[in-house]
C-alpha positions as CSV (number, residue, x, y, z in Angstrom):
1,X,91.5,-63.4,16.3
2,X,93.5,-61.7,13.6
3,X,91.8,-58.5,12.5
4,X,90.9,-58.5,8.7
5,X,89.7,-54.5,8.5
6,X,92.9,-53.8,6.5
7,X,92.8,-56.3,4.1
8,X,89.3,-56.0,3.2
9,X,89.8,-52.2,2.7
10,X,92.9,-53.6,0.7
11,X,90.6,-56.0,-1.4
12,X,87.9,-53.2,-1.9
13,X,90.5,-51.0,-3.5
14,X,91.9,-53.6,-5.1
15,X,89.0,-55.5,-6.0
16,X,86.8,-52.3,-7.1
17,X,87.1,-52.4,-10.5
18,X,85.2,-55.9,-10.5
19,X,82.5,-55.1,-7.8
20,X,81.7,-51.9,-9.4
21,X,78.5,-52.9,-10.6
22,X,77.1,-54.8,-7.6
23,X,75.4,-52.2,-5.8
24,X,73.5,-50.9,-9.1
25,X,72.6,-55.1,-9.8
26,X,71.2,-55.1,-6.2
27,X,69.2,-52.1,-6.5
28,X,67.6,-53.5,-9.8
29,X,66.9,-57.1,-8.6
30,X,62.7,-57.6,-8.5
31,X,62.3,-54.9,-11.5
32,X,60.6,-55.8,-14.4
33,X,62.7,-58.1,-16.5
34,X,65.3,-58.8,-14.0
35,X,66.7,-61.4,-11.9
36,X,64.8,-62.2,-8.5
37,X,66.1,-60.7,-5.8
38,X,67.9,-63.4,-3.5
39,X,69.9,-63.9,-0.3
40,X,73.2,-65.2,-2.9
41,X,72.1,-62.6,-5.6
42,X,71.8,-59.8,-3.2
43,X,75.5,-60.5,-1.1
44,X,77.0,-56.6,-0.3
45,X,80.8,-56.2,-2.0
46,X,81.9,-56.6,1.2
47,X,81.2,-60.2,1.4
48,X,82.0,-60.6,-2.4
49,X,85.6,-59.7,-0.9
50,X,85.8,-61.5,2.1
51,X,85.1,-64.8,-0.1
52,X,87.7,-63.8,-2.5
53,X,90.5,-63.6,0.2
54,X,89.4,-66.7,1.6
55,X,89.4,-68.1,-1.4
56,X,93.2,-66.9,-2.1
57,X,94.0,-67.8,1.2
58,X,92.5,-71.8,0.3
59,X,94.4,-71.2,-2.9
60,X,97.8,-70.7,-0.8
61,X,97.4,-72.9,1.8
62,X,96.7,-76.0,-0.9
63,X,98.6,-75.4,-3.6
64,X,101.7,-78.0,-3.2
65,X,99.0,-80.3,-2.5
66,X,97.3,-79.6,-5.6
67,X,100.0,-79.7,-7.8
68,X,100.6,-83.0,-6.3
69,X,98.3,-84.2,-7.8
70,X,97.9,-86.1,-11.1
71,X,94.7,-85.2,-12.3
72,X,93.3,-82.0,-11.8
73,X,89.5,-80.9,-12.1
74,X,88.3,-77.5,-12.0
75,X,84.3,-76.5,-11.4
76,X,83.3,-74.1,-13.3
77,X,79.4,-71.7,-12.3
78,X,76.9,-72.0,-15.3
79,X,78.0,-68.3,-16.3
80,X,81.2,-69.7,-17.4
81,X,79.6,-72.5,-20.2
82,X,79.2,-69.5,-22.9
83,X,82.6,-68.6,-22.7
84,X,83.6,-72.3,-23.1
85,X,81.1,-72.9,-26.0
86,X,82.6,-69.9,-27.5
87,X,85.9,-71.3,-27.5
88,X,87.7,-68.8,-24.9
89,X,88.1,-71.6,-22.2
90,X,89.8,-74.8,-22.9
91,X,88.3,-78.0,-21.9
């Protein structure tokens, strides 16, 4: 079993800047006017950055493969439609 402390202290340091508002969105979920509080919406930053260096690690691992390929498709979450609408992600 490889051991993954150091990278996700790594990840937190390097990551922090984006997960700085997690804890505070977590501690707000349920309030009046927020978002429910779920098991997805409530994930600690430390899971936030487990799934990000598995998601690098996918990324690696599958990129010839990907490039391989000649038509690509990427998924985007619902958060991202605004920014698409608004022009600031190509289609």
């Amino acid at each position: 079993m490889i051991d993954i402390k150091p990278f996700l202290q790594l990840g937190c340091s390097e990551l922090g800047p984006y997960l700085s508002g997690v804890d505070s969105f977590i501690d707000n979920l349920g309030t009046a006017g927020r978002f429910e509080k779920t098991s997805l919406r409530s994930m600690p930053v430390d899971s936030y950055v487990r799934n990000m260096l598995a998601v690098g690690v996918l990324n690696r691992i599958m990129r010839t493969a990907f490039l391989k390929t000649e038509r690509k498709i990427i998924v985007l979450p619902d958060c991202l439609k605004k920014l698409q609408r608004l022009g600031m992600l190509q289609e």
